[in-house]
C-alpha positions, 0 to 999 in steps of 0.5 A: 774836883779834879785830879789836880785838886786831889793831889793839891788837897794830898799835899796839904794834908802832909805838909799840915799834918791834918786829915782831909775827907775822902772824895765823893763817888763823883769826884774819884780819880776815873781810872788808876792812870790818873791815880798814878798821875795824882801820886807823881803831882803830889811828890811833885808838890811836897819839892820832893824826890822819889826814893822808893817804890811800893808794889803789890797784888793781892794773888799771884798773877793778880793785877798789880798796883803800885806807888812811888815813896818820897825819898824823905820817908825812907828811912835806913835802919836803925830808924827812928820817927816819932809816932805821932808824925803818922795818922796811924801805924801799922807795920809789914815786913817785906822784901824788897829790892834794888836794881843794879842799873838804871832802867830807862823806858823803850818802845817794847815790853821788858821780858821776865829774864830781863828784868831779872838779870838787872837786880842788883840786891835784895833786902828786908823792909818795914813799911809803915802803913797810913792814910791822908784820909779820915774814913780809911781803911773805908775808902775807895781803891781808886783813892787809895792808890792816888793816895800813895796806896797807903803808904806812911814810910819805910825803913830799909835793911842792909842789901844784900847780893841777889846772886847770891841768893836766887837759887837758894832763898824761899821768895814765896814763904821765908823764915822771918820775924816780927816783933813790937817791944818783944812781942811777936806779930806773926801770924800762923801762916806767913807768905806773900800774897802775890807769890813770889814777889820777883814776878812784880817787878816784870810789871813795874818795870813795865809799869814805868816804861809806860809812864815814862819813868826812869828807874833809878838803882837807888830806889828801893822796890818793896813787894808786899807783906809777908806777915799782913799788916799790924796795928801799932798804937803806941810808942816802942821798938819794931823789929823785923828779921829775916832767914838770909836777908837780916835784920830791920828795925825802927823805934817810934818816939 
């Protein structure tokens, strides 16, 4: 199997709405460049665009991995998507952001400051979690991340002004909810694995520069859950909410 036929057989799977197996051991993409080649091949092959970028690590100053959305899965709040479109639902709550300019690639790294004197906006999100493959969440990350590292859709809040927010918002721990139908989902303790999620956008902006990727003001950046990821197995409302930022919400049909 090569790269191109992963990202032929991811392509299908969408447009079918039908599960595919994930590839052998021998057949896995050899290295995350070629992930994150298979991610570009199948926004490609659906006539899509790129609407959105999710982003992550798993610690703070951890390795960081990320992967373009189709625009025609993001979606303004209040949403609303059927259930069944997805494999499987699982919500996060998250914050993300928005650039105030287009950022073009160049020879040389893009410094912290840099990078953080061109956010324009920050906002609440809801990613929906889902996978093309039958055996996830047992599947190998290599295939995951070419497999859009998971992601099934987001729902995006009302920006709001990053200047207004630097000094005096909680980035790494903020006040949020999160409910299904009114009940909540939160957790005990909440934060963001990475930190403080405004270090990941020093990688990806790199991260693109060295594909060759423009990025784009209108994209949305989201950087991770706050709150873990939540098994939502039937129809209902999920709403999120958080301290300084506002509210997200979706209906599942």
């Amino acid at each position: 199997m090569t790269q191109y036929d992963l990202a032929h057989r991811l392509v299908e799977a969408r447009r079918q709405h039908r599960l595919i197996d994930a590839p052998p051991l021998d057949s896995l993409p050899p290295d995350a460049a070629t992930a994150y080649a298979i991610q570009q091949a199948v926004i490609a092959g659906l006539g899509d665009s790129t609407g959105a970028w999710k982003i992550g690590a798993k610690a703070p100053g951890g390795a960081a991995a990320g992967a373009p959305i189709p625009a025609s899965l993001v979606l303004p709040s209040p949403a609303r998507a059927a259930h069944a479109g997805f494999f499987r639902v699982l919500v996060e709550l998250e914050v993300a952001f928005r650039f105030a300019e287009a950022i073009e690639p160049r020879g040389r790294a893009y410094a912290r400051d840099e990078v953080l004197s061109k956010v324009g906006v920050v906002l609440p999100t809801i990613e929906i979690v889902d996978s093309r493959f039958a055996e996830w969440p047992n599947v190998a990350p290599l295939a995951q991340l070419a497999d859009a590292q998971n992601n099934g859709a987001l729902i995006t809040g009302h920006p709001v002004a990053y200047a207004g927010l630097a000094r005096g918002f909680d980035f790494v721990s903020p006040e949020l909810e999160l409910s299904f139908d009114g009940n909540s989902l939160v957790p005990e303790a909440t934060g963001n694995p990475a930190g403080d999620p405004r270090e990941l956008l020093v990688w990806f902006v790199n991260h693109c520069a060295a594909m060759g990727i423009t990025i784009e003001p209108e994209w949305t950046i989201t950087t991770g859950s706050y709150v873990g990821a939540h098994n939502v197995d039937k129809p209902g409302i999920v709403r999120g909410h958080i301290d300084g930022l506002g509210d997200v919400e979706i209906e599942l049909t």
